[in-house]
DSSP file (Angstrom, degrees, kcal/mol; ACC not computed):
  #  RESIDUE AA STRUCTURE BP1 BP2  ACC     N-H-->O    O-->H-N    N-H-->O    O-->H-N    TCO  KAPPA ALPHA  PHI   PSI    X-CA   Y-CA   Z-CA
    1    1 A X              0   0    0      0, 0.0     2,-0.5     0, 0.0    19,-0.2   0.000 360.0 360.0 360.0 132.4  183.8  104.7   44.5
    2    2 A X  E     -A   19   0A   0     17,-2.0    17,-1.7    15,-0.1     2,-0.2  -0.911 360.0-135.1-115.5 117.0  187.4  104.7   46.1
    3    3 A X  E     +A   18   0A   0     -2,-0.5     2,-0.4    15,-0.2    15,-0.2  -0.354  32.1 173.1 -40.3 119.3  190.6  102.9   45.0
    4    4 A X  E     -A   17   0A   0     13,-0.7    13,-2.0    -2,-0.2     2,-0.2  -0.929  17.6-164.7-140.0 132.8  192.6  101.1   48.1
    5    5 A X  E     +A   16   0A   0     -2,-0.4     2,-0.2    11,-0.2    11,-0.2  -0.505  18.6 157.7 -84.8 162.6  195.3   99.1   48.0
    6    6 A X  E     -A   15   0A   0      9,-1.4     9,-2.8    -2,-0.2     2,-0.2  -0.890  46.2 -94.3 171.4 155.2  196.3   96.8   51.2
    7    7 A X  E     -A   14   0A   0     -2,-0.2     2,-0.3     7,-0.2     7,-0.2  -0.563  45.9-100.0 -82.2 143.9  198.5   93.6   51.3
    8    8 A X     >  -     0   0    0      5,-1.3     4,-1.5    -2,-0.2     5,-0.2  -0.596  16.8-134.5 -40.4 108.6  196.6   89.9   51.2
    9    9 A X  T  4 S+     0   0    0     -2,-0.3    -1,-0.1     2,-0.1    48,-0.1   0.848 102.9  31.6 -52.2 -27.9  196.3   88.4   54.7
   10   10 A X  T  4 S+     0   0    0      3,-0.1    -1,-0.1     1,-0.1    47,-0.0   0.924 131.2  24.6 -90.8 -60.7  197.8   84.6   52.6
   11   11 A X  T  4 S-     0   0    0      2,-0.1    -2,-0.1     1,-0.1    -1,-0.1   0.694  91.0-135.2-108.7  -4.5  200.0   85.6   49.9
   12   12 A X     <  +     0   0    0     -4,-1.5     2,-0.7     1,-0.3    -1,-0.1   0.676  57.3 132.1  77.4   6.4  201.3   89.1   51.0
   13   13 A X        -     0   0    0     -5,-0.2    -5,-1.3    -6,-0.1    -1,-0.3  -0.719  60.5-110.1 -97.7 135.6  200.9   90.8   47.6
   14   14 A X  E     +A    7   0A   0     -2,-0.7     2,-0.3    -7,-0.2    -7,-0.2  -0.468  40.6 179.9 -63.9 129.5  199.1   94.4   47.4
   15   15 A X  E     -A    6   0A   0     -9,-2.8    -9,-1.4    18,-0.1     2,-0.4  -0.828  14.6-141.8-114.9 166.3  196.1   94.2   45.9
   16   16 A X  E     +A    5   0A   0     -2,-0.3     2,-0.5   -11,-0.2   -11,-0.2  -0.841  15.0 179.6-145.3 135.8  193.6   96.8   45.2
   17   17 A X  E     -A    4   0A   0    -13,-2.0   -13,-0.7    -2,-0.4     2,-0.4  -0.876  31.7-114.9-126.4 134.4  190.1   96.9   45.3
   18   18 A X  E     -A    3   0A   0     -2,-0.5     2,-0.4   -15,-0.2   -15,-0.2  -0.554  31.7-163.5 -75.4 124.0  187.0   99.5   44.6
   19   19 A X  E     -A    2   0A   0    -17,-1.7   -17,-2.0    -2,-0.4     2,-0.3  -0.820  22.9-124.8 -98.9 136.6  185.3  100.1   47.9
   20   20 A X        -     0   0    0     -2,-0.4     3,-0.2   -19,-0.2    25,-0.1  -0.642  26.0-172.8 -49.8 121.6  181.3  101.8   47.7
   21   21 A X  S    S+     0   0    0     -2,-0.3    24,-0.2     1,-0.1    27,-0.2   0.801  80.3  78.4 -97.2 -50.5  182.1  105.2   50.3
   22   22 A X  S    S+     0   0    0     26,-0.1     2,-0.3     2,-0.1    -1,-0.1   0.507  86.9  63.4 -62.7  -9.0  178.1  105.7   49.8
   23   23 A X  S    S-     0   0    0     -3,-0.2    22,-0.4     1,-0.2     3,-0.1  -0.929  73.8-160.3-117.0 134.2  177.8  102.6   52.6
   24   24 A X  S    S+     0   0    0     -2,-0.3    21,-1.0     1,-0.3     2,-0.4   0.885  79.0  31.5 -93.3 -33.9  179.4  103.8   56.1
   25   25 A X  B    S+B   44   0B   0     19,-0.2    -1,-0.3     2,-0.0     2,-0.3  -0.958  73.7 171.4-130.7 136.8  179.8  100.2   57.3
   26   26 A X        +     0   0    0     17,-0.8     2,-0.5    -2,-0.4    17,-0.3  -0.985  11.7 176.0-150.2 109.4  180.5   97.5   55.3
   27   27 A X        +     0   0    0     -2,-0.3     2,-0.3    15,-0.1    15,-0.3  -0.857  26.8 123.1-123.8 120.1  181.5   93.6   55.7
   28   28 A X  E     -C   41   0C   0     13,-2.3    13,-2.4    -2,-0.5     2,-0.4  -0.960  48.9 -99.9-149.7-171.8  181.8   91.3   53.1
   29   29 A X  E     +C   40   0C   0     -2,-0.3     2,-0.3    11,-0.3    11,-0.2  -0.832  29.8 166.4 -97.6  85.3  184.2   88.6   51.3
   30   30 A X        -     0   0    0      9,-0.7     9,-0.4    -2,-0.4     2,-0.1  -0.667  31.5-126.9-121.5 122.2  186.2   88.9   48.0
   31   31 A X        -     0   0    0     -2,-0.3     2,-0.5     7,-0.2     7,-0.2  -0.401  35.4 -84.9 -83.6-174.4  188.6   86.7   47.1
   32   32 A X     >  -     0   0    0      5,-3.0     4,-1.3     1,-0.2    -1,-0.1  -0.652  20.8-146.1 -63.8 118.1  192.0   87.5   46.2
   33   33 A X  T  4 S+     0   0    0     -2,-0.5    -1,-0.2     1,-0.2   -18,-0.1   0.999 102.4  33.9 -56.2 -67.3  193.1   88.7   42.6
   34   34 A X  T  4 S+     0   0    0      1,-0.2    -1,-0.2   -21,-0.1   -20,-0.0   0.918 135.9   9.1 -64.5 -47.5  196.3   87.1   43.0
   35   35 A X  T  4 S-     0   0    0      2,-0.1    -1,-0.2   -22,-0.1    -2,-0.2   0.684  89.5-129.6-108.1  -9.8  196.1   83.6   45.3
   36   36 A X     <  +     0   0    0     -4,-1.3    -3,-0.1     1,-0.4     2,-0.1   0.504  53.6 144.5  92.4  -7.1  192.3   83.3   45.5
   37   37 A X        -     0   0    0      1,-0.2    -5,-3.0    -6,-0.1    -1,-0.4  -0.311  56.7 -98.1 -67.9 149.6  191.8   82.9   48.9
   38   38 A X        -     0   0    0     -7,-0.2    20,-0.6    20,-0.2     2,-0.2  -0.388  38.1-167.6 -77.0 175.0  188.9   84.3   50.4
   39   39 A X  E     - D   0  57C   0     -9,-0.4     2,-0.8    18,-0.2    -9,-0.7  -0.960  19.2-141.0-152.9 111.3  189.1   87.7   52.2
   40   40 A X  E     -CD  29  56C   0     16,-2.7    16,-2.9   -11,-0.2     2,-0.3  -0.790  25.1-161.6-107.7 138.6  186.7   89.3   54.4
   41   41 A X  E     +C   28   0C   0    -13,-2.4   -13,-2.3    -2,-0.8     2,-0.3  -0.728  14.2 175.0-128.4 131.2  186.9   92.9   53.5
   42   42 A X        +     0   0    0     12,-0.5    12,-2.2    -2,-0.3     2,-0.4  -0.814   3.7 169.4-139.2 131.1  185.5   95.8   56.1
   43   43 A X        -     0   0    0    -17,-0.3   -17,-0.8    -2,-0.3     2,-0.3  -0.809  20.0-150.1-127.8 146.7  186.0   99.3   55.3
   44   44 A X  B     -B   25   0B   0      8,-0.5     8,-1.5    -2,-0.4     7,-0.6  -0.869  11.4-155.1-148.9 121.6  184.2  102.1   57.3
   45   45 A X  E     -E   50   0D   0    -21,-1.0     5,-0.3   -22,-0.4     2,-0.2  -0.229  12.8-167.1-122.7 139.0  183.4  105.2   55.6
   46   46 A X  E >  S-E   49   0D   0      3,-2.7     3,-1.5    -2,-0.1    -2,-0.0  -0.853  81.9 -27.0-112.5  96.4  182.8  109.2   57.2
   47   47 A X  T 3  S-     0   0    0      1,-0.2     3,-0.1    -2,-0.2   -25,-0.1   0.956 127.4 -41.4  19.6  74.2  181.3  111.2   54.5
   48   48 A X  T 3  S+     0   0    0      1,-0.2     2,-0.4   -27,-0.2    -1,-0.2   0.415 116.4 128.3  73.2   4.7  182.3  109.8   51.9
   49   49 A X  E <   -E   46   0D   0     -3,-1.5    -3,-2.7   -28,-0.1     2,-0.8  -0.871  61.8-125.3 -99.2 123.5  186.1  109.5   54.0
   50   50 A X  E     +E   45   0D   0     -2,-0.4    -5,-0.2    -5,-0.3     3,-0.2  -0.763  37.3 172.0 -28.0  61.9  187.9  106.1   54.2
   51   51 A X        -     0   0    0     -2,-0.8     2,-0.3    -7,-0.6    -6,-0.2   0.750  61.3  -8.0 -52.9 -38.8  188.4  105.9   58.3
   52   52 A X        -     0   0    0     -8,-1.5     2,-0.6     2,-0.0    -8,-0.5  -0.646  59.3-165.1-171.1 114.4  189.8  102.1   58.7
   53   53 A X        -     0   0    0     -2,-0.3     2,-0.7   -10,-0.2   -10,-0.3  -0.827   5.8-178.4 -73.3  93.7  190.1   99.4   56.6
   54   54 A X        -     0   0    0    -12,-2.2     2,-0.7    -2,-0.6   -12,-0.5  -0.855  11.3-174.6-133.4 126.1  190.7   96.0   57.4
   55   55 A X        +     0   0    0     -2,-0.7     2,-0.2   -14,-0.2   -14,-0.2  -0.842  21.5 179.2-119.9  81.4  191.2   93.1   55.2
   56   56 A X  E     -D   40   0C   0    -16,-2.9   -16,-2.7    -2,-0.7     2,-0.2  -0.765  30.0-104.1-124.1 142.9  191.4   89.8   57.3
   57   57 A X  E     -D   39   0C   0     -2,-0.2     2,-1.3   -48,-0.1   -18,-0.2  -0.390  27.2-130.4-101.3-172.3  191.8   86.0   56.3
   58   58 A X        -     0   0    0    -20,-0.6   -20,-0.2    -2,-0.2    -1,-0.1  -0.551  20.7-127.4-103.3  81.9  188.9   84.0   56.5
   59   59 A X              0   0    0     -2,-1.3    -1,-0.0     1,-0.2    -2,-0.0   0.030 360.0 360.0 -49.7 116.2  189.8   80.4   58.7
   60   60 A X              0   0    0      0, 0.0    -1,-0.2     0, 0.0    -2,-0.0   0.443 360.0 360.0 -81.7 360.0  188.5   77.3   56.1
């Protein structure tokens, strides 16, 4: 498991969330800690290395 932080696409506050490294590609949705909004979260992983992250919001 790896800590990253990265700002909320709605409310602009850093959040941080534990990403799984053991999955190289990843997409899924988590809302926000702070406003609650969803967030669709993809992180992509190189032995066990955090290559790009991106944290996008999710049009309701």
């Amino acid at each position: 498991m790896l800590e990253h932080f990265f700002t909320c696409p709605y409310c602009w506050e850093t959040i941080s969330m534990l990403l799984d490294t053991s999955v190289s590609n990843q997409t899924y949705v988590e809302d926000c800690e702070v406003c609650c909004n969803p967030i669709q979260i993809t992180p992509v992983f190189e032995e066990a290395e955090l290559i790009n992250f991106e944290a996008i919001s999710i049009d309701q």
